[in-house]
C-alpha positions in Angstrom: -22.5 -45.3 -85.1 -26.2 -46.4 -84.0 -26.6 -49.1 -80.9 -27.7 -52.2 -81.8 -31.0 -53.1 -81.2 -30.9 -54.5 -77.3 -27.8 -52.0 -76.0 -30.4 -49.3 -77.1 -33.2 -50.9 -74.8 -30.7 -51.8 -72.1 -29.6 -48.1 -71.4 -33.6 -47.1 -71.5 -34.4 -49.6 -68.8 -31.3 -48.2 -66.8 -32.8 -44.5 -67.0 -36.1 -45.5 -65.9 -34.6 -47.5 -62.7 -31.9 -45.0 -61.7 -34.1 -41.3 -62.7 -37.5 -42.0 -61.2 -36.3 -42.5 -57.5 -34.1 -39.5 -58.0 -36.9 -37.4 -59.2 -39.2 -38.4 -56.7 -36.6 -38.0 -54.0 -35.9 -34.4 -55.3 -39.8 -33.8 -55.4 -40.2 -34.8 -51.8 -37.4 -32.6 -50.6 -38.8 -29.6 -52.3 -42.5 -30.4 -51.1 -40.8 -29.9 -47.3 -39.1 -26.8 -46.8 -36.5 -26.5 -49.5 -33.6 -24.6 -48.2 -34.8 -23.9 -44.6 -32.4 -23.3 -42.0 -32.4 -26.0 -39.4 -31.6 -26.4 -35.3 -32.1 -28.4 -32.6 -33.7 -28.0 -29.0 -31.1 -27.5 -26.9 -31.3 -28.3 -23.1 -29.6 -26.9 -20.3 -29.7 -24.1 -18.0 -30.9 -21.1 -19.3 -30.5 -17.7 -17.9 -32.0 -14.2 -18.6 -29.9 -10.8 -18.6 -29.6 -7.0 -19.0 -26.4 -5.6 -20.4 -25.5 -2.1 -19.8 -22.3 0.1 -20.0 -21.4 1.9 -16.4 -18.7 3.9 -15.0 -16.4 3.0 -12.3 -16.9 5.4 -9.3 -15.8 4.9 -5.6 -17.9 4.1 -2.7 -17.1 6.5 -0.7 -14.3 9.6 -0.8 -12.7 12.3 0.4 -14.3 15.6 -0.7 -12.1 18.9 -2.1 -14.2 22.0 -1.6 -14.6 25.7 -1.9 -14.3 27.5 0.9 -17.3 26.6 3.9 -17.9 30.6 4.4 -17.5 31.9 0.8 -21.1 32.5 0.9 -20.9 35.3 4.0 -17.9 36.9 2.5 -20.4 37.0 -0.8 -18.4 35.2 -2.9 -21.1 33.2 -4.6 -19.6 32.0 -7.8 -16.3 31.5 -7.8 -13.9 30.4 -11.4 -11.2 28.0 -11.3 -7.9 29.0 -12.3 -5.7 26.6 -12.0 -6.1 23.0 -11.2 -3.2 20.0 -10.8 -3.6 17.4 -13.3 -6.4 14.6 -12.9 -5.2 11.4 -11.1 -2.3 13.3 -9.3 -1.6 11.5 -5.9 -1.6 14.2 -3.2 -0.8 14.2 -0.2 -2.5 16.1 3.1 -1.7 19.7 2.6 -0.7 19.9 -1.2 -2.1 22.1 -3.6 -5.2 21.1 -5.5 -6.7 23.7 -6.8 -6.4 28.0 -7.0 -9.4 29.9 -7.5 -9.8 33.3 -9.3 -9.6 36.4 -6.4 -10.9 38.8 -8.6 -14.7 38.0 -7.8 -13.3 39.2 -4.3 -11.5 42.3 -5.1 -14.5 44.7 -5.5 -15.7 42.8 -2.6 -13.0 43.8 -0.6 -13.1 47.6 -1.2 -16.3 47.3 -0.9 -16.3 46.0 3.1 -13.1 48.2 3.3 -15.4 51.1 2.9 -17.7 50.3 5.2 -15.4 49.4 7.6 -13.8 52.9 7.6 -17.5 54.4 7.6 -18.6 52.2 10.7 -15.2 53.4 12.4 -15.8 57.1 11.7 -19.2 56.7 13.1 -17.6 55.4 16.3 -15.1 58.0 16.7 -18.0 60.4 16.0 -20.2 58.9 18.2 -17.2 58.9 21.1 -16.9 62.6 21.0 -20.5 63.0 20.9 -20.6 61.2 24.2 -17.8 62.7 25.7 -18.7 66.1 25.0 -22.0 65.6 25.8 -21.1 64.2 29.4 -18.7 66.8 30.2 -21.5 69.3 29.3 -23.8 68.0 32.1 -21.1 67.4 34.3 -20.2 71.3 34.3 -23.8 71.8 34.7 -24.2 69.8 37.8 -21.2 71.1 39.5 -22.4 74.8 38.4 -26.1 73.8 40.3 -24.3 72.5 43.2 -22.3 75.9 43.8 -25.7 77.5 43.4 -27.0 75.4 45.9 -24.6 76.3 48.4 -25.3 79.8 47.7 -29.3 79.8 48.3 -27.5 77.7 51.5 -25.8 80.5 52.8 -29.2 83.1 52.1 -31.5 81.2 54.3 -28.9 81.1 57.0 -28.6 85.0 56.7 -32.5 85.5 56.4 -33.0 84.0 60.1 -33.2 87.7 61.3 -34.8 89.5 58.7 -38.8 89.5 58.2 -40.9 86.3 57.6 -41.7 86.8 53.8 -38.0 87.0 53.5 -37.4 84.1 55.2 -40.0 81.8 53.7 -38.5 83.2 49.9 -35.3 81.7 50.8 -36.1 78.5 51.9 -38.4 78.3 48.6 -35.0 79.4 46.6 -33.3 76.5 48.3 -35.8 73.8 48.1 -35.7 75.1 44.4 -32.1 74.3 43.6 -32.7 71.2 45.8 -35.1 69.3 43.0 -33.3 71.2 40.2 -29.7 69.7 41.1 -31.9 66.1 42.0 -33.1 66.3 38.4 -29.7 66.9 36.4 -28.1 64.2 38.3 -31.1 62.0 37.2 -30.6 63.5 33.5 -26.6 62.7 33.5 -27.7 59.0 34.7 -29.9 58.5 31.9 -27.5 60.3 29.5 -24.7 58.4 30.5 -26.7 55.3 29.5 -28.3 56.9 26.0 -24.5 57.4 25.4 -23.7 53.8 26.1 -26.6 52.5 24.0 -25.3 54.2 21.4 -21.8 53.5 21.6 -22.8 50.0 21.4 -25.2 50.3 18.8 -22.4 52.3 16.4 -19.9 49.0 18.2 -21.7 46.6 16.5 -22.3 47.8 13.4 -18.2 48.5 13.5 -17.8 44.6 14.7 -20.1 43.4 12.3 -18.2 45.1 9.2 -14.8 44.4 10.9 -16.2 40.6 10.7 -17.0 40.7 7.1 -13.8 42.3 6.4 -12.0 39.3 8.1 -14.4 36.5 6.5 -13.3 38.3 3.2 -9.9 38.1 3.6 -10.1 34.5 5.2 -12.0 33.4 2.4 -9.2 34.8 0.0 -6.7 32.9 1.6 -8.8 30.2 1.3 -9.0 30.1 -2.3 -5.9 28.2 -2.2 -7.6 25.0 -2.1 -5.6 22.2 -0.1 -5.8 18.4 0.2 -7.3 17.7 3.5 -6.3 14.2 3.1 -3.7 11.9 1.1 -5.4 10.0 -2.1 -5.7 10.3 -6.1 -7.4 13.6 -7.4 -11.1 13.1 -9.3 -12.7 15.8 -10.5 -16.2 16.5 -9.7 -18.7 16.1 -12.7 -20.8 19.1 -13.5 -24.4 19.0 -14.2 -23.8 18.3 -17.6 -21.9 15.7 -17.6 -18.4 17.3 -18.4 -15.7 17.5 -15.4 -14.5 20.2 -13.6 -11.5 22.2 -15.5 -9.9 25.7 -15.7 -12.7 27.8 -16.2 -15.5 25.9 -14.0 -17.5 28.0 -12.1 -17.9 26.4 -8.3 -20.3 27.6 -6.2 -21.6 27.8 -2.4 -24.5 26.0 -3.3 -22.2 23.4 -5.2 -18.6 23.6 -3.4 -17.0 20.4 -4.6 -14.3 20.8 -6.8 -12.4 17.2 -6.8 -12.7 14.0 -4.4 -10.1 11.8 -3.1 -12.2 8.2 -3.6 -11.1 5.4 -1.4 -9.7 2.8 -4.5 -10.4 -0.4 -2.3 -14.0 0.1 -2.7 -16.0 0.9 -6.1 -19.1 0.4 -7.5 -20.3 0.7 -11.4 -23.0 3.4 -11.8 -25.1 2.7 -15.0 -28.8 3.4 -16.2 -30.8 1.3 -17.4 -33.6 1.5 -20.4 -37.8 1.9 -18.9 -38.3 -1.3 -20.6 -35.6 -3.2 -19.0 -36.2 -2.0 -15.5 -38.7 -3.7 -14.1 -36.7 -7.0 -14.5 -34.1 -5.3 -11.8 -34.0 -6.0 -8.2 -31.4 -5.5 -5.2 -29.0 -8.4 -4.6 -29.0 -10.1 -8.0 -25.6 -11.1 -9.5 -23.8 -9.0 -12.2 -20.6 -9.9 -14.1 -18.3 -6.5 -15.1 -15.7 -6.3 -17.7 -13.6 -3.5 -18.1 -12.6 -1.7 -22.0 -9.9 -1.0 -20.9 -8.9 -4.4 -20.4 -11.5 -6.8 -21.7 -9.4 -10.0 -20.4 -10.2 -8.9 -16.6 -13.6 -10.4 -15.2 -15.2 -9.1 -12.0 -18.4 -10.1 -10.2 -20.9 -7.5 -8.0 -24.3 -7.6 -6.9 -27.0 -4.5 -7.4 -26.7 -2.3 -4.7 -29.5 0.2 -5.5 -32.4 0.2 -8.3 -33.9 4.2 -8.5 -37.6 4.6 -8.7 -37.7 7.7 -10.5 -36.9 8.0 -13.9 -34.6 10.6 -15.6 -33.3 12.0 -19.0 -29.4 11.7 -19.5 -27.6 14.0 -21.5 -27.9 13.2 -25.5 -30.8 10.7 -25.0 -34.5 10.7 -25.1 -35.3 7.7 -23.7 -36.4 7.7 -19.7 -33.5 5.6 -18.0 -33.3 4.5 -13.8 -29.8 5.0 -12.4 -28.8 1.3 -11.1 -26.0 0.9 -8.7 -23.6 -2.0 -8.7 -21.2 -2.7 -5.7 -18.0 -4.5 -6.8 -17.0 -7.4 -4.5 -12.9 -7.7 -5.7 -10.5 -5.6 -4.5 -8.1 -4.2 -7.1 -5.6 -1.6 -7.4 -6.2 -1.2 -11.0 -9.5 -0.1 -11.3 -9.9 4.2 -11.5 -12.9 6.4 -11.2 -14.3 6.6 -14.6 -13.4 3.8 -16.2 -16.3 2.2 -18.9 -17.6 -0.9 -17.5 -20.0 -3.8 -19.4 -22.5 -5.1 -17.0 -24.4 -8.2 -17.5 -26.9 -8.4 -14.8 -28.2 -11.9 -14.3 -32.1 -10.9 -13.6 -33.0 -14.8 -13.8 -31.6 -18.0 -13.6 -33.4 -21.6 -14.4 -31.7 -24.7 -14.8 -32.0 -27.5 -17.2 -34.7 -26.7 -19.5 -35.7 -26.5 -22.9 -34.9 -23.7 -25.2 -34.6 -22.7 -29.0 -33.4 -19.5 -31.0 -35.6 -17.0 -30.8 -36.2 -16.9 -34.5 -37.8 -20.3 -34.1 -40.9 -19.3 -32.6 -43.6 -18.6 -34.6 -47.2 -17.5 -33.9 -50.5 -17.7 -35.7 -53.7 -16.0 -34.3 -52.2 -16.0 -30.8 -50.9 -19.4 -30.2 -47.2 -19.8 -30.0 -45.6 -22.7 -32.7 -42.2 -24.2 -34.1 -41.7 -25.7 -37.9 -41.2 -29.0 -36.6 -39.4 -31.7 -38.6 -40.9 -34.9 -38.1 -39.4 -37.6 -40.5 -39.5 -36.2 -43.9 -42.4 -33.7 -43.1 -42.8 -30.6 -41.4 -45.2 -30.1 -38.9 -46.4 -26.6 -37.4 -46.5 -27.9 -33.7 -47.8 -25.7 -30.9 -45.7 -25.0 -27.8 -46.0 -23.1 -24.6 -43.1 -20.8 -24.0 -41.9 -19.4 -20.9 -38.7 -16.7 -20.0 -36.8 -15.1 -23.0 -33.7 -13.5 -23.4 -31.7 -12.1 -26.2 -31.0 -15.0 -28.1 -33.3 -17.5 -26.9 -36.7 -18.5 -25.5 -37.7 -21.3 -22.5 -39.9 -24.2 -24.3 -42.2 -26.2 -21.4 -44.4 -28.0 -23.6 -44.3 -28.8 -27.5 -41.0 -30.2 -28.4 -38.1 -32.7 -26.8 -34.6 -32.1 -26.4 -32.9 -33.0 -30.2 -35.9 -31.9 -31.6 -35.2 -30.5 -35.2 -37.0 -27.1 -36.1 -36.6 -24.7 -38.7 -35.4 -21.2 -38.2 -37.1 -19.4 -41.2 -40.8 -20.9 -42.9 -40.4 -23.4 -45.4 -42.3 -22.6 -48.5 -45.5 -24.5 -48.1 -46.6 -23.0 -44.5 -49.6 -21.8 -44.8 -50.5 -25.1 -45.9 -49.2 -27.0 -43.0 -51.1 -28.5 -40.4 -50.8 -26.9 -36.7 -50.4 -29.9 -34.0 -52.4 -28.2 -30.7 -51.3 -29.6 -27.5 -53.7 -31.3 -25.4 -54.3 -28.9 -23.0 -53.3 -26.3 -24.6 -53.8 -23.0 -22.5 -54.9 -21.0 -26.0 -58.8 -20.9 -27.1 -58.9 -23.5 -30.0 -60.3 -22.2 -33.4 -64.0 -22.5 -33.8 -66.1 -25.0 -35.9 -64.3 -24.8 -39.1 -61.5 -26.0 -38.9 -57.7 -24.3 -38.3 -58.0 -20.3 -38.5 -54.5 -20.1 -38.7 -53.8 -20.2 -43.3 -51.0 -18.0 -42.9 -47.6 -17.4 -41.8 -47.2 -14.3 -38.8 -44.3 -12.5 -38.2 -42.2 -13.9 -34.7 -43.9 -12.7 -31.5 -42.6 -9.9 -29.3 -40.4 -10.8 -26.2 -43.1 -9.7 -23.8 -45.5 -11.4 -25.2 -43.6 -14.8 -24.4 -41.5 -14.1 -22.0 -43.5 -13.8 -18.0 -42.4 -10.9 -16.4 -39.4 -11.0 -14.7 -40.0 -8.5 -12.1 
């Protein structure tokens, strides 16, 4: 049925007042930044950190070791054959570890040998002596009869001629110096034989004493608590624990440790770009995976200054130390840590998401909301950490800014502060016509050294 005549104008004059406000409205809410994602400038205090995983590790602790003189018995490398479970509480004297005799067996003939060459020797060089003694003996008893003899002649030759005379006391004089000389020669025989007997003695001592290092060595590879505690195992160069198998060494002795449990520390590594933020004394806050719930605070202890490649990674990483300050009987050698080391602290200041910072031809800016509009404001930024970034100038706490560029950015104007510390655009007008992607975190965060 058709309207009448005024109805029909009626509902056109209600479409005019009611849709062109709405439309306009609409049109001004596109014109802005359509669906952008909003926030607001937060303030309070603000604080910068580096989160790493460690492992729990004691201060200080007892250490289990090969035996001190495997290396003089020539037992260099030495494989573990048994070991008592990790985390066993000993007490002094129990059984830790047994290590594999066998490298020692061929040792021990070996030494055995030489001990029964360096005794034969001995015994050789005895009767060598000894017969060589008595020899010289009989020969100096044998020149002293003989002098007695040439004695008796010169006493007899008193009556017969001169010549006779004079021959004999020449004959005596004669077996005089010869018996003088073998007495000398059995002195300085006696002591040859002594030099020798000593030298042969000491090389009989010195493989006696191998023989004995062997054999205390062997007894030794029943390796003993020297004090009460938990067991640890020592970690090998790669990474993996000692176990049945492991090779120890004299050059690396330690099978297992008995930690003192009152004192620990977290041992972590942290990235090359993350270092430099690090220092001694700051504050760190340690949770444990094993049981999230349980909060503990330290302080770093010890920053390296030489860099190193773990295991698996390529990255160059700087072993940081992090004493715990809490007592607790729960906490265990090896346990994963997460450590949030505080590297800076400021209180109540501005800050935004990081994703709200936006940068065009090197100076730092926010979408800002401003009414209805948006402005591109500048700011100056100062310390950043993962989420967020330090605002000093630009914005005011409650400030609204966008997270994401509204449609229309490259055509909005860019509000420069008054002093702004960036070299303003040359004659020309704004260089900045285009949206940048958000600025790296050293580039707007001051080092935190």
């Amino acid at each position: 049925m058709p309207l009448p005549a005024k109805r029909w104008l009626f509902a056109a004059a209600a479409v005019v007042v009611i849709g062109v406000p709405t439309a306009l409205l609409l049109a001004g809410e596109k014109s802005t930044d359509g669906a952008a994602i909003e926030t607001t400038v937060q303030r309070g205090d603000f604080a910068v950190t580096v989160t790493t995983s460690g492992e729990l590790q004691a201060l200080s602790a007892v250490e289990i070791t090969a035996p001190e003189k495997a290396q003089q018995a020539g037992a260099f490398q030495m494989k573990i054959a048994e070991l008592v479970p990790e985390g066993t509480i000993v007490a002094a004297g129990d059984k830790v570890a047994e290590l594999d005799r066998s490298s020692l067996a061929t040792r021990m003939q070996e030494v055995g040998l030489a001990v029964q060459k360096a005794s034969a020797v001995y015994e050789q060089a005895q009767l060598d002596s000894a017969l060589t003694l008595s020899k010289a003996r009989e020969d100096i008893r044998t020149m002293e009869l003989g002098l007695e003899e040439k004695k008796l002649a010169k006493e007899q030759a008193v009556f017969e001629a001169p010549t006779v005379r004079r021959q004999a006391e020449i004959d005596l004089e004669k077996a005089e110096r010869a018996l003088a000389q073998a007495r000398l020669d059995y002195d300085t025989r006696t002591e040859q034989s002594k030099a020798k007997m000593r030298e042969v003695g000491a090389d009989l001592s010195r493989e006696q004493n191998r023989m004995q290092a062997v054999q205390d060595v062997m007894g030794e590879f029943t390796i003993m608590a020297p004090a009460p505690g938990m067991v640890i195992y020592r970690k090998e160069w790669n990474g993996k624990k000692r176990q049945v198998g492991s090779q120890v060494s004299a050059w690396d002795p330690v099978v297992a440790t008995l930690p003192d449990l009152n004192h620990m520390e977290s041992i972590t590594y942290v990235n090359e770009i993350d270092i430099k933020k690090l220092s001694v004394d700051q504050p760190v806050t340690l949770t444990l995976d094993s049981d999230p719930d349980k909060v503990l605070t330290g302080k770093v202890t010890k920053v390296a200054n030489v860099g190193e490649e773990r295991p698996n990674t390529d990255a160059k990483v700087f072993e940081v130390r992090i004493a715990i300050e809490q007592s607790d009987t729960t906490l265990r050698p090896g346990m994963t840590t997460a450590n949030v080391i505080r590297t800076l602290e400021v209180p109540d200041v501005l800050f935004v998401p990081i994703e709200a910072v936006d940068n065009a031809d090197g100076v730092p800016f926010v979408y800002l909301r401003r009414g209805r509009s948006i402005v591109r404001q500048e700011v100056v930024t100062g310390a950043m950490n993962d989420d967020a970034v330090v605002i000093t100038q630009g914005v005011a706490e409650g400030d609204v800014v966008l997270l994401t560029a509204p449609a229309d950015a490259a055509s909005l104007d860019l509000v420069r502060l008054p002093d702004s510390p960036v070299g303003r655009p040359t004659a020309g007008g704004d260089t900045a016509t285009g949206t940048v992607p958000v600025p790296a975190k050293d580039s707007t965060a001051p080092d935190q050294d």
